[in-house]
C-alpha positions in Angstrom: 5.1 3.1 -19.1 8.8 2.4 -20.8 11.6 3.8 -18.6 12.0 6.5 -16.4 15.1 7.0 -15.0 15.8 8.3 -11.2 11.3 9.8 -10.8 10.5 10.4 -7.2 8.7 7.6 -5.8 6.4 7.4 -2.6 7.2 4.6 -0.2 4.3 3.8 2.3 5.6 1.0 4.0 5.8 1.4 8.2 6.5 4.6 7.3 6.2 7.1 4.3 9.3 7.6 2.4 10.6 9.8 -0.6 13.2 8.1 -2.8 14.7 8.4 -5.8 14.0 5.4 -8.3 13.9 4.1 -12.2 10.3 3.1 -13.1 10.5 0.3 -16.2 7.6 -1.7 -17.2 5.7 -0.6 -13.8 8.5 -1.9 -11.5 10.5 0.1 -9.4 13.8 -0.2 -9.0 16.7 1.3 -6.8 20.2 0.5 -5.9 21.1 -1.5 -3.3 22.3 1.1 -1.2 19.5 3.1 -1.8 16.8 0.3 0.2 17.3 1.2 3.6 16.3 4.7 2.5 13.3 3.3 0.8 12.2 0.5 3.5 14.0 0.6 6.7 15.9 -2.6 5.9 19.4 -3.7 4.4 20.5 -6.1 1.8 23.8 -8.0 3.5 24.7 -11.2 3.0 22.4 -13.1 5.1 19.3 -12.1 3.4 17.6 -8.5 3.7 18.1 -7.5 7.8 16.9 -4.6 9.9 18.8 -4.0 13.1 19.2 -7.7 14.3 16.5 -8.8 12.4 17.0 -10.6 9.1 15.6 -12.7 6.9 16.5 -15.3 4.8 16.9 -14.7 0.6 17.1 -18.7 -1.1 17.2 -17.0 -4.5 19.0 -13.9 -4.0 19.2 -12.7 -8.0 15.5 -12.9 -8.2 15.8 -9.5 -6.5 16.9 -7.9 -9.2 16.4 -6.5 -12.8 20.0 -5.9 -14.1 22.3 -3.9 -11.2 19.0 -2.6 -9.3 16.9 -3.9 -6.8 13.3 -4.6 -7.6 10.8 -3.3 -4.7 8.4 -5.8 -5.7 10.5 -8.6 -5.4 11.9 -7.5 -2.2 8.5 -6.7 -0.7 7.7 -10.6 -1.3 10.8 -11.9 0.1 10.0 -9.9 2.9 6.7 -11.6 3.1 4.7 -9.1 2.2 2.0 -7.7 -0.4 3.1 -5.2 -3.0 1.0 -2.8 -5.0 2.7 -0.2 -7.1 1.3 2.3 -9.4 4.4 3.2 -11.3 2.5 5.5 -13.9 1.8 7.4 -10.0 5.3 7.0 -8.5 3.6 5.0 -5.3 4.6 1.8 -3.6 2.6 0.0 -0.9 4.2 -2.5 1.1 1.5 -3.9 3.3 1.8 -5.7 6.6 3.8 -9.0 7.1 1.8 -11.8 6.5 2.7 -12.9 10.4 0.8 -10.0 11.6 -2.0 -10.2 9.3 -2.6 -13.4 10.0 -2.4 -12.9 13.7 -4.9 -9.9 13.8 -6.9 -12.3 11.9 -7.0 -15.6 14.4 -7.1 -12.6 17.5 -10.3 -11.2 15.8 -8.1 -7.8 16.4 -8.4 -5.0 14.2 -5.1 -2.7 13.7 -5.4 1.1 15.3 -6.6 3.4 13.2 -8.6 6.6 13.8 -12.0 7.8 11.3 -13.6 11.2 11.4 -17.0 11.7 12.5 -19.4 14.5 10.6 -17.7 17.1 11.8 -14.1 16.0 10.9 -12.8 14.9 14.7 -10.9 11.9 14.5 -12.1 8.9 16.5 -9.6 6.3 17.2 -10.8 2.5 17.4 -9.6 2.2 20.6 -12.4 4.6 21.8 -14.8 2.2 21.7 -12.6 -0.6 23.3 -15.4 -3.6 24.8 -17.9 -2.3 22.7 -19.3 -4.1 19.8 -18.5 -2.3 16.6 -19.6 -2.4 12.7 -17.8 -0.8 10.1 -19.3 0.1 7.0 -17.3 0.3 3.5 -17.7 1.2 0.3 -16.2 2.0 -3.2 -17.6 3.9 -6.0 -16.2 1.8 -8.4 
């Protein structure tokens, strides 16, 4: 895909979020003032912050493509995996690599709920103390 300027773009990140954004190349990219609409965090001068939080950015122009911010890059700084279907309009920003890793060592799943045959959702924690398997597949 070459350029298309200001598509909507889905943001599923701790939330889901509608923004507008240019798509070049398969990045996305936004103004500054436009990321805490996308993400839930702010570009300021002491790295990319969210309320009190913020985190450090060594190399703060490898954020950007021109003027605009690039998602991807930011989603790394942030320490986090990126996957973004620009031909779609979706980015994924996936969980910090803190709390993946802690799920991991704490043999913890995160919460999520699956329907049963009938379509009722079932949330993990149902079967809290119980031994569970989960069973995936892809068809392609």
């Amino acid at each position: 895909m070459g350029h298309d300027a200001d598509v909507e773009v889905t943001v599923l990140a701790d939330d889901v979020r509608e923004i507008e954004a240019d798509v070049r190349d398969g990045a996305v990219l936004i103004d500054p003032d436009r990321l805490p609409d996308a993400i839930g965090w702010d570009l300021k001068p002491e790295g990319l912050c969210r309320g009190d939080v913020c985190v450090p950015v060594r190399a703060r122009d490898t954020l950007f493509q021109g003027d605009q911010l690039d998602l991807a890059a930011v989603g790394r700084a942030l320490d986090r995996p990126v996957v973004i279907d620009g031909d779609n309009g979706v980015v994924v920003l996936g969980v910090p690599a803190a709390a993946r890793r802690s799920a991991v060592e704490g043999f913890r799943a995160p919460p999520f709920e699956l329907p049963d045959l009938d379509g009722r959702l079932h949330p993990l924690e149902e079967w809290r103390g119980r031994k569970k398997l989960l069973v995936a597949f892809a068809s392609w």
